[in-house]
N, C-alpha and C positions, 0 to 999 in steps of 0.2 A: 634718204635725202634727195632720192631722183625726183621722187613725187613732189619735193618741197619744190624743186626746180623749174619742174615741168610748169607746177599752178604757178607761179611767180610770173615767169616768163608768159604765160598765156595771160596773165592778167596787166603786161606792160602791155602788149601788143593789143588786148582788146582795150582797156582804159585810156591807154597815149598818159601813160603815168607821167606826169613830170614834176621836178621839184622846183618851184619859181621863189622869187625873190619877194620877200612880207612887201614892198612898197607897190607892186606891179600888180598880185592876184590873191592876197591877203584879206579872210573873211573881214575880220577887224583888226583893230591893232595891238592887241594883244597876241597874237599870233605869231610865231617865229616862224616857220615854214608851214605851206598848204600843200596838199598831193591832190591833184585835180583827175577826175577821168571821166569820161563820156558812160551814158546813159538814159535810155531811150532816146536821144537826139540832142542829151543836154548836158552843160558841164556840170560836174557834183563832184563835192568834197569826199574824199575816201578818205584822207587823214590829214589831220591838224596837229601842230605841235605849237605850247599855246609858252606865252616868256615866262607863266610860276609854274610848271612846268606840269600842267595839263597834257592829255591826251585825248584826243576825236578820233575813234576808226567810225568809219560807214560799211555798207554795202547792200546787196540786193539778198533779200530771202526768196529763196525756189527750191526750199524740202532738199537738192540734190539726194534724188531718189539715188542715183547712179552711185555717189561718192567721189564725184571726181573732181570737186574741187577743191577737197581739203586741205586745208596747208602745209598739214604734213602727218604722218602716219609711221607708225612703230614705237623702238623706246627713244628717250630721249627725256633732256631737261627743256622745256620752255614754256611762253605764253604764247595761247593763241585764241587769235579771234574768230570763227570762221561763221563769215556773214551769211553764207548760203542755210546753215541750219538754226541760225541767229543762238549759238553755243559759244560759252567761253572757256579755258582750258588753262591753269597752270600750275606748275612745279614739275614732279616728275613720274613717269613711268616705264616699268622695265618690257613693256608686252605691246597687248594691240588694243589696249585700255581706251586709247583716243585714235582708235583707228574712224572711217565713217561710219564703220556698220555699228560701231560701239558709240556713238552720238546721238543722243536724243535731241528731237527740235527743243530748242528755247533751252537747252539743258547749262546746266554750271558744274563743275569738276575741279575743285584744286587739293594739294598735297600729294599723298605719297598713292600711288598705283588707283589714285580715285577716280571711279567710271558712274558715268550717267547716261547709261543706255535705254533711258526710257524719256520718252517725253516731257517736259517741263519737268525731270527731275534735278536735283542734288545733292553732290554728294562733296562732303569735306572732309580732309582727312587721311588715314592712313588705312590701306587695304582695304575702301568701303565701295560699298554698292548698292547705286540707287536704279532699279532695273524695273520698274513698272512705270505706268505715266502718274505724273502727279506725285512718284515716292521724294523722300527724302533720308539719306543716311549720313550721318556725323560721328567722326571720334575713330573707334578703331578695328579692325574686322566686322565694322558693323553691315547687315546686308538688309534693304527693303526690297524685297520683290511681290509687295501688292500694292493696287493699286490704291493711291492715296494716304499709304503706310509711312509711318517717321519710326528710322531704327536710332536711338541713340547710345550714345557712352561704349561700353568694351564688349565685343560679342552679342549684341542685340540682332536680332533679326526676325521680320513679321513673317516669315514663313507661307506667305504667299496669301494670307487674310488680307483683304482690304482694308480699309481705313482702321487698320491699326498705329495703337501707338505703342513702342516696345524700347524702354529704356533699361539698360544693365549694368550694371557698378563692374567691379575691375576688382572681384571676391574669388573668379575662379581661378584655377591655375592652367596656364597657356600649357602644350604639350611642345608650342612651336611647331607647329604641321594646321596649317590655314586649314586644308583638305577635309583633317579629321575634326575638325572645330571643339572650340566648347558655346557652344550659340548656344542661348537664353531667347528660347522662341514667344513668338505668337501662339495661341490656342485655337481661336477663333474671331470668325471675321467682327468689326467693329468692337474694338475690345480695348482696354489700356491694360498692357503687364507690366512690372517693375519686378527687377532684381536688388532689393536693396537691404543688404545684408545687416547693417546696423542703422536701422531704421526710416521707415517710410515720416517726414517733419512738416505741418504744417502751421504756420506761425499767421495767425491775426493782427498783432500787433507789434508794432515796431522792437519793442522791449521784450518779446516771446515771453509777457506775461499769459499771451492766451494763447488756446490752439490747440490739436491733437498730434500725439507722435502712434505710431503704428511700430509695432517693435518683435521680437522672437520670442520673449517671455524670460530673457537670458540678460545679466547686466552687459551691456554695449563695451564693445573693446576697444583699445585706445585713450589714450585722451581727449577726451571730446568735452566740451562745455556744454551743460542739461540745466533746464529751464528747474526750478523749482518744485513745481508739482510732476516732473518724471518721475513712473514710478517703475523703476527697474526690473520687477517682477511682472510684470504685466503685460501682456498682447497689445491691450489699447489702453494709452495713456489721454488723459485731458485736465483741461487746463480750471475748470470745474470740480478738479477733485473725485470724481467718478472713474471707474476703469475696470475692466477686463482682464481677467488674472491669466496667468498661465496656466493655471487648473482650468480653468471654463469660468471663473464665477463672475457675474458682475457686482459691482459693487459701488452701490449710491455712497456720495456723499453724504454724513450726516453730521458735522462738526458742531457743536455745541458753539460756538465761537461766530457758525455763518447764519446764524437763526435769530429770529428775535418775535416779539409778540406771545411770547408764551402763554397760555390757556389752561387751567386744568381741567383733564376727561373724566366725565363717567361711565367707569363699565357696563354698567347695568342701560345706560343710556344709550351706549354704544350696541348694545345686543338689543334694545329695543329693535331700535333704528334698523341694526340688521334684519333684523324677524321680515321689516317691509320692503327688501330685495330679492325679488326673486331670482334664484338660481338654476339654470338651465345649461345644459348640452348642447353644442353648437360649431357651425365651421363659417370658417371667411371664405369669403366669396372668390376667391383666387385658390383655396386650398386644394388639395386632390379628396377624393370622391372619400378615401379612407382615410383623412385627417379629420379630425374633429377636439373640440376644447371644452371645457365646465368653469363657468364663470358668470358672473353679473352683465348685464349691459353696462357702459357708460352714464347712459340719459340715468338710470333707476340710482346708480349707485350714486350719481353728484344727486341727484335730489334729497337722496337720502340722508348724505354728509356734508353737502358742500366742499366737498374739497378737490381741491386741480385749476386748470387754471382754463378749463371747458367743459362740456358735461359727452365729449364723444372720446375721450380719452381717460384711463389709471391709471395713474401712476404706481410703480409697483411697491414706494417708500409709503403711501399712501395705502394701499391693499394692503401691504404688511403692517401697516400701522394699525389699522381696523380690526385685523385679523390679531394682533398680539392685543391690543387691548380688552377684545374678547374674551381672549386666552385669559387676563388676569380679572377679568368679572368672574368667569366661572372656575376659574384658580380662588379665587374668595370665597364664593358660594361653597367650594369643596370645602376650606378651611371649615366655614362653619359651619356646613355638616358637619363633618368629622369632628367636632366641638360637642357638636347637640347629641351624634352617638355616642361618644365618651362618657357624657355626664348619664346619659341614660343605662350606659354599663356601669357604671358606679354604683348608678339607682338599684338594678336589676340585682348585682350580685349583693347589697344592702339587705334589699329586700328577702334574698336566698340564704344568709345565713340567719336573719329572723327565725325565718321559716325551721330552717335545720335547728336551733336551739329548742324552738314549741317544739319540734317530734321528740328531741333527747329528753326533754324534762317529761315528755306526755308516756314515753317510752318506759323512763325511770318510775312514774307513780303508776303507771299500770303495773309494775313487775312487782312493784313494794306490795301492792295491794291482792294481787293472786295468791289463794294459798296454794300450800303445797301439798301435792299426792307424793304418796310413798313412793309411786314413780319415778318422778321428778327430782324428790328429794335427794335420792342417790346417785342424780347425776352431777358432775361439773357445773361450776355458776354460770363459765360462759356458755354453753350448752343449753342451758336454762335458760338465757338470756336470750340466743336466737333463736332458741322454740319460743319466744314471747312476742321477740320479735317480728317474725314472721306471722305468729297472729294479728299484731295491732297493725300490719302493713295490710294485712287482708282486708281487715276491718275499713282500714282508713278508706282503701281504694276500692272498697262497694260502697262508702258512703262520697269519694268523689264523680261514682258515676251513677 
């Protein structure tokens, strides 16, 4: 409080402070009392106290490199203005939070133990720290210390990236020890991070019939009210109907209900049409030297089908669509193959028992018709039979070749 003393008193004696009566040195007449002081050779208002009960402080900006004009310095509850770093100051702190050397020019600081030690920074709130120029910190343990950095909500902090943006939800659990924190940092410079543990929401229209929600793949905890098309299982939700599973998969809309103008395809027409795109190996022009893709151009593929709604883009409901119709032209074609071999196995084994009946009956009059040696005679019929047979097979296959 010496220091609050000391700058008081050196500023009655330099200014000739006085307080006059509204009728005598009264800007206007809304004014209940004026504080007048001398500078540069001239009177000027330092404070007004206005009858709806406005406030005017003034005063002179000069950096105070030194620190010695401050109004007051350590802990304490109060508002302060202090003109020399054109900073403003209130509620409370226990330290040296709004000493000078913790004063940023043009700075603002209000709530609990909030310091804005960097240039045109501020900070709101409780335990926060805006410490580079240009940062900004709100809410709670929050700290910016880069330049042009905004920490917001519980435990955010840019980590000393510049023009980051780093907001954090209030999902962790405090230990209660500031020192050891649980900060939800910045990564890198120029960057947005968010901690948002039941969902990242962004809403187009008033009604949240449209829009995307970004989510964990996890049903959301709490009671919370979800638009319509949230789909609970999913990474990325929209409002389209399309999404992002928690597996990896994307997943187009295809509702039968959102379509209309329907058409019927021909397979065969479809696989014409394909035969006149050609298919090549290929990499984008941003990819790395060892990425590479197989696929159609855009320009070949809309000329070939017209379909999309430009001809430098495919859609993948589109590729898929071409690609499964294909599938069932030549799912048909197989069908009727496999029709046309069947009947020709019909044919063939027809044909093969023909066959086998001529050799039994051809087999039978050759064997009626042999006589018999005394040899033979006294053998077995069936014995007799494949010694016959084994001749007429001889027979037959010197005269098939």
């Amino acid at each position: 409080m010496d220091n609050f003393s000391t700058a008081f008193a050196r500023r009655a004696g330099l200014l000739a402070l006085a307080v006059l009566p509204l009728a005598s040195l009264a800007q206007n007449t809304d004014s209940l009392m004026v504080v007048h002081g001398a500078a540069d050779g001239h009177k000027v208002s330092r404070l007004t106290v206005f009858k709806g009960g406005g406030l005017l402080l003034g005063g002179k900006f000069d950096e105070d490199i030194s620190g010695t004009y401050v109004p007051a310095e350590g802990s304490g509850t109060r508002l302060m203005w202090y003109p020399e770093k054109a900073a403003f100051r209130f509620g409370y702190v226990n330290g040296t939070q709004w000493d000078a050397a913790n004063i940023g020019l043009y700075s603002t600081a209000g709530g609990y133990n909030a310091r804005a030690s960097g240039d045109y920074g501020t900070a709101f709130g409780k335990d926060v720290v805006a410490a580079q120029i240009s940062s900004t910190a709100i809410g709670e343990y929050c700290t910016a210390t880069g330049a042009a950095s905004v920490a917001l909500g519980y435990y955010a902090h840019t980590n000393a990236r510049q023009g980051t943006f780093v907001f954090a939800d209030r999902s962790v659990i405090d230990d209660g020890n500031f020192v050891t924190d649980e900060s939800f940092r910045a990564e890198t410079n120029h960057s947005a991070t968010w901690r948002v543990s039941n969902g990242f929401r962004i809403y187009t229209s008033a009604n949240r019939s449209s829009g995307i929600i970004f989510q964990s793949g996890a049903p959301i905890t709490g009671t919370n009210s979800t638009p319509s098309w949230y789909q609970s299982n999913a990474v990325i939700s929209t409002s389209t109907g399309a999404y992002l599973s928690a597996s990896g998969v994307w997943t187009n809309v295809s509702d039968r209900h959102k379509k209309h103008r329907f058409a019927a395809v021909s397979g065969e027409d479809v696989l014409t049409r394909l035969r006149r795109v050609p298919m090549t190996r290929w990499s984008y022009k941003v990819d790395k030297n060892n990425v590479r893709h197989l696929g159609p151009m855009a320009q070949d593929f809309h000329q070939a089908f017209g379909l999309g709604p430009d001809s430098v883009s495919i859609g993948t409901i589109d590729a898929d669509g071409v690609a499964l119709a294909g599938v069932q032209a030549l799912d048909a074609r197989t069908q009727a193959q496999a029709t046309q071999i069947s009947a020709l196995k019909a044919e063939n084994q027809e044909l093969r028992s023909r066959l086998d009946a001529l050799e039994r009956r051809a087999l039978a009059a050759t064997v009626a018709a042999a006589p018999q040696s005394p040899a033979t005679a006294s053998l077995p019929l069936a014995v007799a039979g494949l010694l016959a047979g084994g001749g007429i097979g001889a027979a037959l296959l010197r005269r098939r070749r």
